[in-house]
N, C-alpha and C positions, 0 to 999 in steps of 0.2 A: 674488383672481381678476383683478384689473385692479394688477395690481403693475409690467407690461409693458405696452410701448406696439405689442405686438403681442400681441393676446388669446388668441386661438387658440392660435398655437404653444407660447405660455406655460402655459394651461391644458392642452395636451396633455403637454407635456413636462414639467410642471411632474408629473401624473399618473403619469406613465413612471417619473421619479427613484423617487419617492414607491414604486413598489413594486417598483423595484429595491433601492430600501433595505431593505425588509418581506425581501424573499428573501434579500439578505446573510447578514441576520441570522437567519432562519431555516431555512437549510441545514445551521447549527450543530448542529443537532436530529438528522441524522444523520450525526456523527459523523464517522470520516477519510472517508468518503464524498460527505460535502458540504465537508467544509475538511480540507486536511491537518493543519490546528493553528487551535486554535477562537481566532477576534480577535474582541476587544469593541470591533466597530464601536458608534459613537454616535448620538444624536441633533444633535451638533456637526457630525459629517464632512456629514450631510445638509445640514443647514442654512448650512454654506460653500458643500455644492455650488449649493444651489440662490439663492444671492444671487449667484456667479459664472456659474450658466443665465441671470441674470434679465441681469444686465450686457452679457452679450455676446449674448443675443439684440436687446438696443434700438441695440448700438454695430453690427450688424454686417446688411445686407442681407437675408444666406444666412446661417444658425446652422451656424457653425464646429465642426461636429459631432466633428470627430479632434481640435482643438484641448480642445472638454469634455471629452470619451473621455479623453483624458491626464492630463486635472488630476483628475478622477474617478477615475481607478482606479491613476494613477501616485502622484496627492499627499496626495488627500484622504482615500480609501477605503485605497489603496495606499499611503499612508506605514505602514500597521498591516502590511500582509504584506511579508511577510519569506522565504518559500517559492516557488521560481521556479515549480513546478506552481500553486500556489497566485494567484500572478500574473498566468499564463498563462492560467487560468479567470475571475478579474474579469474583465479586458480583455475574455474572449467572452464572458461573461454582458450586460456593457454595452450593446454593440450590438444587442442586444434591446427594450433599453428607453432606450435614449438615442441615435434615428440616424433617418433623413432617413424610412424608413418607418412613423415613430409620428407622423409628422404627417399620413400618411392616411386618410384614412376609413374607419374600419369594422376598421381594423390591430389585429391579435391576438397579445395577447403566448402566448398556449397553443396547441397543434396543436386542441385539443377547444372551441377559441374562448371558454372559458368566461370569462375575461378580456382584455377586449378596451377599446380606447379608448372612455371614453363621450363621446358629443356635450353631457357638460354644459355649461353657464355658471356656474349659483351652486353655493354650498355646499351648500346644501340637496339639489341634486340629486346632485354628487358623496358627501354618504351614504347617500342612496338605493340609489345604485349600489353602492357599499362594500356596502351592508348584505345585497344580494343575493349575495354574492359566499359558497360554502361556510363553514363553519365551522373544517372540517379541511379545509386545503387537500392538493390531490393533487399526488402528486409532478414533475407533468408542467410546473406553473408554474416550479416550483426547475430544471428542463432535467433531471431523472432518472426513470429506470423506475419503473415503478408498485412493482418488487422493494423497493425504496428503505426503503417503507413498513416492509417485515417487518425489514430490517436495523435498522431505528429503533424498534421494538417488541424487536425480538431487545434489543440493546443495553440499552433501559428494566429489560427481564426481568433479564438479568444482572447490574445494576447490584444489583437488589434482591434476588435469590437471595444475593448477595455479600456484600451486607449481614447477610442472613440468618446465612448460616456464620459471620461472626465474631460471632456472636451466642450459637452453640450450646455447650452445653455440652462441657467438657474430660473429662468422666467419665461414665459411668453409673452409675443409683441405686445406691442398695446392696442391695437384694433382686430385682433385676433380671438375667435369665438374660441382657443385652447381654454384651458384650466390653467392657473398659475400654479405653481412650486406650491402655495400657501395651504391652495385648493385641495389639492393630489396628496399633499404630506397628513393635513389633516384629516382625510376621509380614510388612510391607508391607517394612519394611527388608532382612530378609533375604532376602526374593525378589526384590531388586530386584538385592542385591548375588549371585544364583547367576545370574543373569540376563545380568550384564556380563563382557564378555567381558576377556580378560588384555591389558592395554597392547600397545601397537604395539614391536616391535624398533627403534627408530630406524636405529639402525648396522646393522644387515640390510636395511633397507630402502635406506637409501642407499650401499650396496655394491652392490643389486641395481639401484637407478636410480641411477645416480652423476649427478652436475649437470656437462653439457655444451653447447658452444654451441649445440648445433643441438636440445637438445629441453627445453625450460625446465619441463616437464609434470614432469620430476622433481624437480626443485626446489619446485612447488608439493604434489607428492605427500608431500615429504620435510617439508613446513612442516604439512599439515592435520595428517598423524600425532603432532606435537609438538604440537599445540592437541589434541588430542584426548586423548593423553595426560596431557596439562592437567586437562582434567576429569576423567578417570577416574580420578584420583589426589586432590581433592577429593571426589568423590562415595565411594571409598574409605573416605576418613580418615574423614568423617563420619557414615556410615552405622555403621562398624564401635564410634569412639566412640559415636556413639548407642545402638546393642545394647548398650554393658557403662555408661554411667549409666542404663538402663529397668531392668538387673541389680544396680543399687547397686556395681558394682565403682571407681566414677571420677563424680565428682560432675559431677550436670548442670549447666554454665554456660548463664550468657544465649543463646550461639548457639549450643549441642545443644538449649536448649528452643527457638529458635525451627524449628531442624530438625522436630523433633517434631511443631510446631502445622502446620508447613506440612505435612508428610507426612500427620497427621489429615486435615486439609484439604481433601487431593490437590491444594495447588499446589504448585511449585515451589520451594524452600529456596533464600534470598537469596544465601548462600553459593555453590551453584551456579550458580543465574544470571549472578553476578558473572563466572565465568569461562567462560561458556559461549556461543553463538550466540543473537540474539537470537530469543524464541519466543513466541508466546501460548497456547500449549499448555498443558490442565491435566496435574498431572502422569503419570497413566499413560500418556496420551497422548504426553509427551514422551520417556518411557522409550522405548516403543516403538519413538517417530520416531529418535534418538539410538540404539536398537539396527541401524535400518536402514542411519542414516549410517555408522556401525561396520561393518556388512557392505559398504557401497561401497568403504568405502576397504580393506577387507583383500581384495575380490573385484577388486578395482585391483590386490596389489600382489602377489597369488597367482596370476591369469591375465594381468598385462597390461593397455595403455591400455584401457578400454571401447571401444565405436565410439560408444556414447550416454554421454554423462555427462548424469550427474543433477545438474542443477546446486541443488535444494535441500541435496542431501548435505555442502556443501562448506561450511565453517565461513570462509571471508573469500571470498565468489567472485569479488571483487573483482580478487585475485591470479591464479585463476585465465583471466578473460578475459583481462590483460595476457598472461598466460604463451602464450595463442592465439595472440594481436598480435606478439607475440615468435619466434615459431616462426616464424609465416610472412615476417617482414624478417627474420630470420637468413638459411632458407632462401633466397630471393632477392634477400641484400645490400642491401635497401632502408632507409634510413632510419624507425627507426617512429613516428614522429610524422607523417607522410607515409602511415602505415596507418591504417585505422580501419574499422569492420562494417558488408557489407549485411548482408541479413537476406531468408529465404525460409523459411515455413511448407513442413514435410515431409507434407503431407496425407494421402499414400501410407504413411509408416510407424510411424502408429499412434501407439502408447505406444512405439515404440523396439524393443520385443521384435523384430519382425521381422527388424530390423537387425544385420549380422554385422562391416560393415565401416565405418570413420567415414571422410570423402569428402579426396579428397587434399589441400587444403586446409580452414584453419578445420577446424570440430565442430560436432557435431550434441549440442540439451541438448533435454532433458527434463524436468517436473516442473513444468510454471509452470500457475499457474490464475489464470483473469479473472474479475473484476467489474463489473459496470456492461454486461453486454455475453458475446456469445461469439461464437466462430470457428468460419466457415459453411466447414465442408471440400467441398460440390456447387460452392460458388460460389468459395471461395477471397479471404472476404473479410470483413469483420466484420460480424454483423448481431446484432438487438435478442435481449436475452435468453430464454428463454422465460419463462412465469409461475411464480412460487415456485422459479426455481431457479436462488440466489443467487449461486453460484461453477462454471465449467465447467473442465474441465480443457484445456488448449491441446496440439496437435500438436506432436509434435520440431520445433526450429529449429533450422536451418542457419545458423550464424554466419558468415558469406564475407569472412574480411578481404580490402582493396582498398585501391592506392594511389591518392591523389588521386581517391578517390571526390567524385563530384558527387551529389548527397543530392535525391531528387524532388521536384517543388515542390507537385507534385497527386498525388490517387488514394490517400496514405498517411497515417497517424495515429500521432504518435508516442508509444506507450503505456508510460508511466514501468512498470518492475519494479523490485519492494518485496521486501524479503527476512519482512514481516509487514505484518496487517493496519492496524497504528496508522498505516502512508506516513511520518509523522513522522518525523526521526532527527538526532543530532547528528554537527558534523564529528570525527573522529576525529582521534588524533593521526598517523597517514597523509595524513591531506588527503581521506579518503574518509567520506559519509555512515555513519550505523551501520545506517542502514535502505537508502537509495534505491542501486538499484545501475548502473542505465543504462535509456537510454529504444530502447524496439526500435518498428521501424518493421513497422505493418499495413495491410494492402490494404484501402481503403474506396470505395466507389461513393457516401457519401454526404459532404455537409462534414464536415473534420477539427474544427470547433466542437461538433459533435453531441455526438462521443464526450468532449468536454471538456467540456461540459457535463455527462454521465451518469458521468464520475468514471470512467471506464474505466481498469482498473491491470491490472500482473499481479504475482502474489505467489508465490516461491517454496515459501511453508509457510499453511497456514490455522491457523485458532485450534483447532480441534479434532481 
């Protein structure tokens, strides 16, 4: 307690680190909603920081608080992240507990004040204070919704259901009226495969969109169809070899049984995965979503552009916003690097249904949902979630490419969208994440730290 030849500050601050480190480390507990990729912060990173708090609080007047802020969450803390969201949330978790307002009086790291500086001196009474402090802390110290809570029970649950099924048995008794494995795999196969619709025409399609300068929308129409056809040529072979080894016609290998255990399952077969979009979908669920994208793209290429794209539908949408960007510097000869998106919630039209016509420049998408947070269409702006209701679905956006856009400095939040719930993702051999696909800009009345701290995303697909 007397390690600084400034007491006070030292023991306030010294305080502040202290359960800035507790929260680090304990927002891990829920998942990509507390860290995009879980780091094993240490008991080291603490204890640099705080012999470096002690240094330059006795070397320096005023406590060079931007100067800790940086060695803290750029060196110490921030030598472990590697995730520019991830980053970007230390650095505003910090100044909560490391900044010129923890040295006052009575300063509260919680809105419900339930942690707040104490006026100790000794140790004894700093665990006094400790020891008053919840058991289970609430999610409002970590800077997230109370919702927080259920997503980290959900998560717990899943883990141990999942456990569960690789647990269960591959058969039923033997004088048991059940269905065997043989039974269930078979009837699930082949309704999966009367279900899938017959590949995409390539060459018909690209006779009817041919790729020209001025509308790049065909060329990405002409690319999903080929990925698409990818899988359903996988999902084919396999399913159909699957039915004749469950018939003994063709010997079951190592990866028709694992077809098998995954389809018992209901997840997903690695096989398909491998070539498919990424999803956290179990499988009937993903059937279904994969019959929808299937209909986008053939209700594209049977009527025409949409006026709304869906941008979950889209297996790299990656390609598809360039192809945005691209239309509009073709059309007015602009250099496209020189382009780049505003962004305006369509609060007026809904889910898109309404909509007949997509706006003369840029497109209008659909399909994204939030966490952490939902989109207030009376006020036109973000506001807190409600209770137990974990993901909302978000308003058609108006993508507006613009040249030499100047980017707001106030009033906006810029909310990373995730193509799935894990945010996580590797770089691609493109140059493009597998997961993160661009950060869109939202109207906020309150600080853009808020929503960075409650892990605010939006995700083209949910896990269910």
């Amino acid at each position: 307690m007397a390690a600084s030849t400034k007491p006070l500050e030292w023991r306030r601050l010294l305080f502040g680190l202290c359960l800035f480190h507790a929260v680090v480390q304990d927002r891990r507990k829920f998942g990509p909603l507390g860290w995009n990729i879980r780091y094993d912060f240490t008991d080291g990173d603490l204890s640099v920081s705080l012999a470096q708090l002690q240094e330059y609080l006795d070397s320096y007047e005023t406590p060079p608080f931007r100067v800790l802020q940086f060695l803290f969450t750029e060196i110490n803390y921030g030598g472990r992240v590697t995730d520019d969201k991830d980053r970007r949330l230390i650095n505003t978790l910090i100044t909560n507990f490391c900044g010129s307002p923890v040295l006052e009086e009575g300063y509260a790291f919680s809105p419900s004040e339930t942690y707040k500086v104490p006026g100790c001196e000794t140790v004894a009474q700093f665990r006094e204070v400790i020891g008053s402090f919840p058991l289970v802390p609430s999610p409002e110290i970590f800077g997230l919704h109370d919702n927080a809570d259920i997503t980290c029970q959900q998560a717990e649950t899943y883990g141990l259901l999942g456990t569960l099924l690789g647990l269960q048995p591959r058969s039923s008794s033997g004088g048991g009226a059940g269905n065997s494995q043989e039974e269930i795999v078979g009837r699930l196969a082949q309704g999966i495969l009367d279900k899938l619709p017959a590949a995409f025409d390539v060459e018909a399609v690209s006779a009817q969109y041919p790729t020209t300068y001025k509308e790049s929308m065909n060329t990405v129409l002409a690319q999903e169809a080929i990925r698409y056809n990818a899988l359903l040529a996988v999902i084919n072979s396999s399913l159909k070899a699957t039915l004749k080894a469950l018939k003994g016609l063709v010997v079951m290998s190592p990866d028709l049984e694992k077809v098998v255990n995954s389809l018992y399952d209901n997840q997903v077969p690695e096989a398909w995965a491998a070539k498919a979009y990424p999803s956290l979908k179990p499988l009937s669920s993903w059937v279904t979503d994969l019959l929808e994208r299937l209909a986008f793209i053939q209700d594209w290429v049977a009527n025409g552009t949409p006026a709304v794209y869906w941008i979950s539908g889209f297996f790299f949408p990656q390609a598809f916003l360039t192809g945005t960007l691209q239309n509009y510097a073709r059309k007015y000869a602009l250099p496209i690097d020189t382009v780049s998106f505003g962004f305006q919630v369509m609060d007026d039209l809904d889910s898109g249904s309404s909509c007949t016509t997509g706006p003369e420049d840029g497109c209008y998408i659909r399909g994204l949902f939030m966490e952490g947070a939902r989109w207030d269409s009376h006020e036109h702006q973000l506001a807190e979630s409600w209770p137990k209701e974990l993901f909302t679905e978000t308003p058609v956006v108006w993508l507006k490419p613009q040249q030499h856009r100047v980017k707001p400095t106030e009033g906006i939040y810029d909310c990373p969208v995730y193509k799935t719930l894990t945010r996580a993702g590797t770089l691609s051999t493109t140059g493009h994440s597998t997961n993160f696909i661009m950060m869109l800009e939202l109207s906020t009345s309150v600080d853009p730290s808020h929503w960075i701290d409650r892990g605010v995303a939006l995700f083209t697909a949910l896990a269910f």
